[in-house]
C-alpha positions as CSV (number, residue, x, y, z in Angstrom):
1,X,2.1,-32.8,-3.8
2,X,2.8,-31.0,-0.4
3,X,6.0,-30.8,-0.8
4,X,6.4,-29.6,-4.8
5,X,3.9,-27.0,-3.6
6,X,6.2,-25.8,-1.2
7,X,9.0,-26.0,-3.5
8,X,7.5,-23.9,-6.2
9,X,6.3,-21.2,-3.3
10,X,9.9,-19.2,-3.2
11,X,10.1,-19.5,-6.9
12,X,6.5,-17.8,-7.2
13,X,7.4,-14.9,-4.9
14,X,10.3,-14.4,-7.0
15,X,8.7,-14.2,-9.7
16,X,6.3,-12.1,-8.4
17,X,9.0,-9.4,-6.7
18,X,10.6,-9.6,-9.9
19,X,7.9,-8.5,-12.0
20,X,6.8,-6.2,-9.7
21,X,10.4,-4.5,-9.4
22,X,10.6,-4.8,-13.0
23,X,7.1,-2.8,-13.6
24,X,8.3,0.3,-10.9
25,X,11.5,0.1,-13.2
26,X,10.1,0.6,-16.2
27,X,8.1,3.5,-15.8
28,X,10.7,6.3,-16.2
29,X,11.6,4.6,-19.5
30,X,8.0,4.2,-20.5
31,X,7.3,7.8,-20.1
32,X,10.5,9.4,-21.2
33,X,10.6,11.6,-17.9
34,X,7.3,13.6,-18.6
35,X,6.8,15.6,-15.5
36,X,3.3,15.0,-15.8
37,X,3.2,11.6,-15.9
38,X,6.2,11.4,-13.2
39,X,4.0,12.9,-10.9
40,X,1.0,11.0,-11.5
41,X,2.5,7.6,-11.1
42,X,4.6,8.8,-8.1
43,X,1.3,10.4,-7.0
44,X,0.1,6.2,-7.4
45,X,2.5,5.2,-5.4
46,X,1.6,7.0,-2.9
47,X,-2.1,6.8,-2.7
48,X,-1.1,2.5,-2.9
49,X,0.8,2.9,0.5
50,X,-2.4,4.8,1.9
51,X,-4.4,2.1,0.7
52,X,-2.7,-0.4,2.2
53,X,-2.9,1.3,5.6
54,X,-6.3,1.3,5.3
55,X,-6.3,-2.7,4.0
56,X,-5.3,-3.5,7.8
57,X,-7.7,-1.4,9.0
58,X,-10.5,-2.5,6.8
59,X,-9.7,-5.5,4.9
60,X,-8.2,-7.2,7.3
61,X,-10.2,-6.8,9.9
62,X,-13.5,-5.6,9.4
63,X,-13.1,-1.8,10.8
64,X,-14.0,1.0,8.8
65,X,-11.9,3.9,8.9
66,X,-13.2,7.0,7.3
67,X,-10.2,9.2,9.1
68,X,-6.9,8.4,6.6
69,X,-7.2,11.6,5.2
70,X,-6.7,12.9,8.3
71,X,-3.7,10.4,9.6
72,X,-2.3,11.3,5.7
73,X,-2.6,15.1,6.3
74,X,-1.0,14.4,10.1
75,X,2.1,13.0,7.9
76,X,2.2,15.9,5.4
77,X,2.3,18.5,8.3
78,X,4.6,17.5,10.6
79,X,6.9,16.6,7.3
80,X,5.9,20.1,6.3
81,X,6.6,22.1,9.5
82,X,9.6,20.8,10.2
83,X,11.7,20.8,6.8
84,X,10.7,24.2,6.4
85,X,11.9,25.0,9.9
86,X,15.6,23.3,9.0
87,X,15.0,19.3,9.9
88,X,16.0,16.9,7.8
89,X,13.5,14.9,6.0
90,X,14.7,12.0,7.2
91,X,14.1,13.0,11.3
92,X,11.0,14.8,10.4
93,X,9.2,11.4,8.5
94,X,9.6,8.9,11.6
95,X,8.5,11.4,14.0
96,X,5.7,12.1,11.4
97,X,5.1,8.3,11.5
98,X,5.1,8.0,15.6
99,X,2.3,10.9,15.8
100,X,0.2,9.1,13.5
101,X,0.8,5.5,14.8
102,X,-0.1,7.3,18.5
103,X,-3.7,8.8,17.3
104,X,-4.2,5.6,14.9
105,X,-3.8,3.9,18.5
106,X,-6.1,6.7,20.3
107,X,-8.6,6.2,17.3
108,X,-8.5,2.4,17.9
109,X,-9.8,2.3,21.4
110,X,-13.9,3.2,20.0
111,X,-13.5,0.2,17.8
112,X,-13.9,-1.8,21.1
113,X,-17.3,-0.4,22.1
114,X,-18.9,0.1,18.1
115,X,-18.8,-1.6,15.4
116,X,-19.5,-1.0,11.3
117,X,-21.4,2.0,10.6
118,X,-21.2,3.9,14.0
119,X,-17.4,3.3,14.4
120,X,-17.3,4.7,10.8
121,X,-19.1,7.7,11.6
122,X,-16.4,8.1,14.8
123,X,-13.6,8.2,12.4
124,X,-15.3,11.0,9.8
125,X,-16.3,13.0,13.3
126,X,-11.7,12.7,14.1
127,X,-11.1,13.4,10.4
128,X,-13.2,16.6,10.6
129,X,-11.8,17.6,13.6
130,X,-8.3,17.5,12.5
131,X,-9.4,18.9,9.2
132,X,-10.4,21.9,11.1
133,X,-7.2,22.4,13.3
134,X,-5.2,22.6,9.9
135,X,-7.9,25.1,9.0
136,X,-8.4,27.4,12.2
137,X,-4.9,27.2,13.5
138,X,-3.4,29.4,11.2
139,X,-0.2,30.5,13.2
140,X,1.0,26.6,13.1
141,X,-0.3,25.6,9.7
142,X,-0.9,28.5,7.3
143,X,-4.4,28.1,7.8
144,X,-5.6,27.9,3.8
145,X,-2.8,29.9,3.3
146,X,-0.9,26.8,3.4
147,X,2.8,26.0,3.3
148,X,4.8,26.7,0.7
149,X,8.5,25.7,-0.6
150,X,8.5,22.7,1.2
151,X,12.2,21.4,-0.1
152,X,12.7,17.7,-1.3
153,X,15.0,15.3,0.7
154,X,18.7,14.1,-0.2
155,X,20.0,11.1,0.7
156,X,23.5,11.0,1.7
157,X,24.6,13.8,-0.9
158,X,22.1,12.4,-3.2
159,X,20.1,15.0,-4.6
160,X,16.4,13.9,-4.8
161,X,14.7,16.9,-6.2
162,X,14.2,15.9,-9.3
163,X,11.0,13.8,-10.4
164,X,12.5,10.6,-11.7
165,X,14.5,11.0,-8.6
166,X,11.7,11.7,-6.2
167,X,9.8,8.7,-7.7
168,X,12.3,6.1,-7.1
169,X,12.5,6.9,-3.5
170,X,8.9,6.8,-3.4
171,X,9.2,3.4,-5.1
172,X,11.6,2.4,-2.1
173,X,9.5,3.6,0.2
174,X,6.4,1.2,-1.8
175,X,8.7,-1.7,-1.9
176,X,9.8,-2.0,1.9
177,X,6.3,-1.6,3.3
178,X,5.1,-4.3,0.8
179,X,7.5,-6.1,2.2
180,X,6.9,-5.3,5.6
181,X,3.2,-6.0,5.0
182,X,3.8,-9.3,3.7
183,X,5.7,-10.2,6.9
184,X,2.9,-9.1,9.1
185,X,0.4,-11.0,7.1
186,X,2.1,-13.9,7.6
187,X,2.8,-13.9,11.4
188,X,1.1,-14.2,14.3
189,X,-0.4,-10.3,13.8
190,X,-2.2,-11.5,10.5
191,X,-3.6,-14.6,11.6
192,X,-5.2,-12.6,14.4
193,X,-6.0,-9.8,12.6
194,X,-8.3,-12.1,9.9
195,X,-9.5,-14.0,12.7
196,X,-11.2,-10.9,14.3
197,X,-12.4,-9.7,10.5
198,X,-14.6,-12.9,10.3
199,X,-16.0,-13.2,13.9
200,X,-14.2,-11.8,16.7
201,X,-16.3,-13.5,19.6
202,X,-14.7,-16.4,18.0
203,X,-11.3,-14.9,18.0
204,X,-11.7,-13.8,21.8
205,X,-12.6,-17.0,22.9
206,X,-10.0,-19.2,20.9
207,X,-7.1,-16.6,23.0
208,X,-6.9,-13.5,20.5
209,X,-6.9,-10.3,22.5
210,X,-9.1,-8.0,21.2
211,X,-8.0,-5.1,22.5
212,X,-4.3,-5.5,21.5
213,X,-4.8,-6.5,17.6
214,X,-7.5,-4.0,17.2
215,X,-5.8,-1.5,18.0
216,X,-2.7,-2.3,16.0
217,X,-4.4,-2.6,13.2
218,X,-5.9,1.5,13.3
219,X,-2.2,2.3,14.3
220,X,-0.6,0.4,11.4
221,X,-2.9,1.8,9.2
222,X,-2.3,5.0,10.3
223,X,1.2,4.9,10.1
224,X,1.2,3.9,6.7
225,X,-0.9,7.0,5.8
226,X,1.2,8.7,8.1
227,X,4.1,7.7,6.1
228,X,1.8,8.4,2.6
229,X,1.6,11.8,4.0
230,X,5.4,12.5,4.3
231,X,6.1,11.9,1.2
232,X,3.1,13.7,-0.6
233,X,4.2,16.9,1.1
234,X,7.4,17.1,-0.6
235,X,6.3,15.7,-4.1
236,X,3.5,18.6,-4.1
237,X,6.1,21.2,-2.5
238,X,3.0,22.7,-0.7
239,X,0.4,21.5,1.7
240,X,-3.0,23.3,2.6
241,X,-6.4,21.7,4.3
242,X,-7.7,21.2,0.7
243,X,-5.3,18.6,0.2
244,X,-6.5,16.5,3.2
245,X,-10.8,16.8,3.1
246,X,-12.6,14.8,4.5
247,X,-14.1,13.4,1.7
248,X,-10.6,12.3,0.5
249,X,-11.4,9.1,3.0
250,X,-14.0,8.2,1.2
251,X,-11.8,8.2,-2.3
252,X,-9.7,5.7,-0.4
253,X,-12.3,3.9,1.1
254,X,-13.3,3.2,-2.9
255,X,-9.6,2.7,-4.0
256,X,-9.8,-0.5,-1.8
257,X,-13.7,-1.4,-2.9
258,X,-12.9,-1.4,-6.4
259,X,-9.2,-3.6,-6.0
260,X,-10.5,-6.0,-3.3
261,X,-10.6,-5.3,0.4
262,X,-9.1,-8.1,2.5
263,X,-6.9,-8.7,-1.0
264,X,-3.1,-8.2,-0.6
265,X,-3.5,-6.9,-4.4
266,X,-6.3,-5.1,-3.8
267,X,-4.7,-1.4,-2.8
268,X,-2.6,-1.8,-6.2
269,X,-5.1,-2.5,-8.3
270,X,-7.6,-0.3,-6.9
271,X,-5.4,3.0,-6.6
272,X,-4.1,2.5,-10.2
273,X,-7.6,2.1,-11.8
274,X,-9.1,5.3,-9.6
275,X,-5.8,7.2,-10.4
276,X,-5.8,6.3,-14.6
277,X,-9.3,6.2,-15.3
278,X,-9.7,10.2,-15.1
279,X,-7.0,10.6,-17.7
280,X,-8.8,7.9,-20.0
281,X,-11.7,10.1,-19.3
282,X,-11.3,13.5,-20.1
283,X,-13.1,14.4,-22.2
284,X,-16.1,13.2,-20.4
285,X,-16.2,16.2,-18.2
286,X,-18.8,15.6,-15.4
287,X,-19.3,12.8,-16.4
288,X,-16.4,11.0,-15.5
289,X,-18.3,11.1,-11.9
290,X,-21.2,9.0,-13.2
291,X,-19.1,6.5,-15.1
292,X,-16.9,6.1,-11.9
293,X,-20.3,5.4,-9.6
294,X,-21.7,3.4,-12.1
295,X,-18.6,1.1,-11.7
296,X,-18.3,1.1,-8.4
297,X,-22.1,0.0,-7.8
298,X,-21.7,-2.7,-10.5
299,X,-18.7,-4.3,-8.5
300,X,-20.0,-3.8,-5.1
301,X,-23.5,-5.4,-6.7
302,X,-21.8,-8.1,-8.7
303,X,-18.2,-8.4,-7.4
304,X,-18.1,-7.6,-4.2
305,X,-14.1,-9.2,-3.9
306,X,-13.2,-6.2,-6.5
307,X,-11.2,-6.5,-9.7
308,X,-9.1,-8.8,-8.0
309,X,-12.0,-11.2,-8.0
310,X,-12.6,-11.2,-11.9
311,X,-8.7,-11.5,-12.4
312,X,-9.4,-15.0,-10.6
313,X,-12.0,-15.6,-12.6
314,X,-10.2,-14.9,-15.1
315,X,-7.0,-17.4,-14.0
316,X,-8.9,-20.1,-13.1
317,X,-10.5,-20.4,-16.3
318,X,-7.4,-20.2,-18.4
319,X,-5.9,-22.9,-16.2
320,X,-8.8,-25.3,-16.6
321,X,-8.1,-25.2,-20.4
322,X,-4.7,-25.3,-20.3
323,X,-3.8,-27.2,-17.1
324,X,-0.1,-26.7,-15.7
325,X,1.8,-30.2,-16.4
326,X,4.5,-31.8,-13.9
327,X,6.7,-33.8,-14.9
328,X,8.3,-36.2,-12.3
């Protein structure tokens, strides 16, 4: 039994790449090219790369991070500042990516001293702070101003300015760090990393450093905002400190509550239902804002594993009525 379940694990994650490659396909097609709904599912995959980021941080193990607004907006700028200065996209993203991998890393080091609800209140105290340097510093950033005509990348000739075109490189962009996610959840990293999330006295005494995989952890989750951030700049064409609050954290924060923290599907599932579920409710007005709390409370009462925990449920019950049948 070992060994069939190891030969049907490549086919799975096939299957599973191919669906999901198949889906981020599909979408163009699905909505004809609107602009609107180009930028909204671009807009998804960006907010599901943020998420992420903040999965290592959070659901992997156990740190909460109210500062990926900040690490996002980080991105944005130095993306920003330095295409509209004559960089290319493509040197101004990795050096966007190292700044925010360097704080996430600076960020870390209170995580060794507090834990759970002061550490959070550390991370809205950075997220404020950098919210007010892209506020007061107007000679760098605009101040609220902002920065406007930020140009869209090409790629080797490749003109990417268009928003089918934009959203495919953002789709690249989704598919290599899910990749490069899944490769760090299943090394050595990730096995630390979950180690620390369930007790990390017992981590530290069975050899895991506690200062080393903490601290990765806030960085990786930073860059991956970081990296969120570099590519919202050019989809919006224009950044101010309004598009990086601090409450915008705490919108994350719930994108990962309501998919599953600690759940590698959790970021997708959560920043697709907090992104859709506005346009479903329209004409709610204000109170789209109730209905959303009033979700979030149920879960968090009822389902604290997120929508990824019903969808097990859900599974496992259609398997026990129709179990899978091997055949020798």
């Amino acid at each position: 039994m070992a060994n069939l379940t190891r030969k049907k694990r490549p086919v799975t994650r096939i299957l599973h790449w191919t669906i999901f490659l198949g889906v981020i396909g599909c979408v163009p097609v699905i909505f004809g090219g609107n602009a609107y709904y180009m930028y909204v599912a671009t807009l998804i995959g960006i907010y599901i790369i943020t998420s992420m980021g903040l999965n290592f941080t959070l659901g992997y193990t156990g740190q909460i991070s109210l500062g990926h607004a900040a690490f996002m907006g980080l991105g944005a700028y130095t993306v920003a500042l330095m295409t509209l200065n004559g960089y290319s996209f493509w040197l101004a993203l990795p050096l966007g990516v190292l700044i925010t991998f360097v704080a996430g890393l600076a960020l870390g080091l209170p995580s060794l001293r507090v834990k759970h609800h002061y550490l959070a209140l550390v991370t809205l105290g950075f997220g404020t702070v950098i919210y007010l340097l892209f506020s007061n510093e107007y000679e760098i950033t605009g101040g609220f101003s902002g920065l406007p005509g930020i140009p869209r990348p090409s790629f080797f000739g490749l003109d990417l300015s268009s928003d089918i075109a934009f959203y495919f490189l953002v789709a690249a962009f989704l598919v290599l760090l899910t990749g490069i996610a899944l490769w760090i959840l299943n090394s050595r990293w990730g096995r630390a990393f979950k180690a620390i999330r369930e007790n990390d006295m017992r981590a530290e005494m069975v050899g895991v450093s506690l200062l080393t995989y903490k601290l990765l952890a806030f960085a990786i989750g930073a860059a991956y905002a970081g990296i969120a951030g570099g590519l919202l700049a050019p989809l919006m064409k224009f950044v101010d400190p309004t598009s990086f609050p601090v409450h915008e954290s705490f919108w994350f924060l719930i994108m990962l509550i309501i998919g599953g923290s600690g759940r590698f599907e959790g970021p997708f599932v959560g920043a697709i239902v907090v992104m859709l579920l506005p346009q479903f409710l329209r004409g709610t007005q204000q109170l789209y804002f109730v209905i959303f709390a009033a979700i979030t409370l149920i879960l968090l009462i009822f389902w604290p594993g997120g929508l990824t925990s019903l969808l097990d449920v859900f599974f496992r019950r259609v398997l026990r009525r129709n179990p899978p049948q091997f055949t020798k």
